[in-house]
C-alpha positions as CSV (number, residue, x, y, z in Angstrom):
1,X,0.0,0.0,0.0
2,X,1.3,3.5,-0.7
3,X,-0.3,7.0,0.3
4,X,-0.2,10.2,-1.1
5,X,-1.8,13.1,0.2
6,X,-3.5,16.0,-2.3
7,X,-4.9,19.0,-1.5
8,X,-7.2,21.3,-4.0
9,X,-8.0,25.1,-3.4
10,X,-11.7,26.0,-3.9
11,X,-13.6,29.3,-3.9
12,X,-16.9,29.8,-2.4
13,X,-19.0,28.0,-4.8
14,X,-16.6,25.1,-4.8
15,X,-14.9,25.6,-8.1
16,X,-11.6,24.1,-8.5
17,X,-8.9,27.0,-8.5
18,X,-5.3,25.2,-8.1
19,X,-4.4,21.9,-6.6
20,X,-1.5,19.7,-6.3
21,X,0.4,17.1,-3.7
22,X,1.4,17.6,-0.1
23,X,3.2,14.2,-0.2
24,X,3.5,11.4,-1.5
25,X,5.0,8.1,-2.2
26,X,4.6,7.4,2.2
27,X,4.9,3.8,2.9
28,X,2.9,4.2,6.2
29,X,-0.5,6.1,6.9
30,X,0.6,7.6,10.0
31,X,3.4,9.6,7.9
32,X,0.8,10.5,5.3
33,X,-1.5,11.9,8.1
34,X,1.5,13.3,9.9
35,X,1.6,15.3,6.7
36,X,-1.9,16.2,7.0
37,X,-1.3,17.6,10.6
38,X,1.3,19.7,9.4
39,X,-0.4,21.0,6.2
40,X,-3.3,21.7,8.1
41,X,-1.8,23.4,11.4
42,X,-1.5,27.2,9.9
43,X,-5.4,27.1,9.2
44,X,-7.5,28.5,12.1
45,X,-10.6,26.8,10.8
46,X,-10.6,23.5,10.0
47,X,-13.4,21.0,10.0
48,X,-13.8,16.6,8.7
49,X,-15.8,15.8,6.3
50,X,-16.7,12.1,7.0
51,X,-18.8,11.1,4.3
52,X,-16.0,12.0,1.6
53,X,-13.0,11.4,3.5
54,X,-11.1,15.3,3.4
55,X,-10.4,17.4,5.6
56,X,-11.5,21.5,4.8
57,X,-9.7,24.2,6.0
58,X,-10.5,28.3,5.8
59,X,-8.5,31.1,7.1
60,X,-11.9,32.1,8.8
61,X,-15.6,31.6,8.9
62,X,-16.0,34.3,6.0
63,X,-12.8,33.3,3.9
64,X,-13.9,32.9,-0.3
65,X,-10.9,30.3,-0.3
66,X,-10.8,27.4,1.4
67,X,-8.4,24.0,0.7
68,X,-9.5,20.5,0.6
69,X,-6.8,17.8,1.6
70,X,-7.1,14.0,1.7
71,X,-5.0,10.8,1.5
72,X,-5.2,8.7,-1.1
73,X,-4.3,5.1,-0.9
74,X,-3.0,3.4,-4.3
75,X,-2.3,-0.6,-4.5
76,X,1.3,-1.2,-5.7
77,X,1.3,-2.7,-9.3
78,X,4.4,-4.5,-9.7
79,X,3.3,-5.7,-13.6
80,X,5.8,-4.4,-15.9
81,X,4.4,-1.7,-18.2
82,X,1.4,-1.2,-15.8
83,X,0.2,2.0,-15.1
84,X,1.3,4.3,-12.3
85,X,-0.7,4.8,-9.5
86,X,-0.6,8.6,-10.1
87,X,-1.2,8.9,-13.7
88,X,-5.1,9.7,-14.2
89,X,-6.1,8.2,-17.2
90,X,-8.9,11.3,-18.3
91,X,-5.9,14.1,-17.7
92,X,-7.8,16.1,-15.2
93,X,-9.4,15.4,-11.4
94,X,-12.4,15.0,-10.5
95,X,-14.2,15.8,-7.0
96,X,-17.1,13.9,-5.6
97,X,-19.2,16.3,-4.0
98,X,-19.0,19.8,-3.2
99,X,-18.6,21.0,0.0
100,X,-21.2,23.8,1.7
101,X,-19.2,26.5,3.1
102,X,-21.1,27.5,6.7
């Protein structure tokens, strides 16, 4: 099993603005959430969102930004010629759900 953890900046209606990886490539959760902690620890607001498995985080309650960050867990392929773990086969990310800002 290998972890990476991604984060995506949103604006107030939950459009995607920029997004890229905190981590990655940890062979333990605990280091992937340690990352987490640590990503997460200059935000003032930050609440778990179960259902979807992230974590959001604002500046403050009236911030238009906020940033999405989860783990990801990947199965190691060890196939020659398989595809990476990373690569996303339609070029762009999707999100499940939208979060409601409060």
């Amino acid at each position: 099993m290998v972890y990476r953890v991604r984060w995506q900046l949103v604006g107030r209606s939950g459009q995607p603005l920029d997004g890229g990886c905190a981590g990655e490539g940890f062979c333990a959760y605990n280091d992937a959430m340690a990352t987490v902690v640590e990503f997460l620890r200059p935000y003032p607001e930050v609440c778990r969102c179960s259902p979807e498995s992230y974590w959001l985080a604002r500046r403050s309650h009236e911030a238009d930004l906020a940033v999405w960050i989860w783990v990801e867990r990947h199965e190691v392929e060890a196939a020659a010629g398989a595809m990476s773990p990373w690569m996303h086969q339609s070029g762009g990310m999707a999100i499940a759900s939208t979060p409601a800002f409060d």
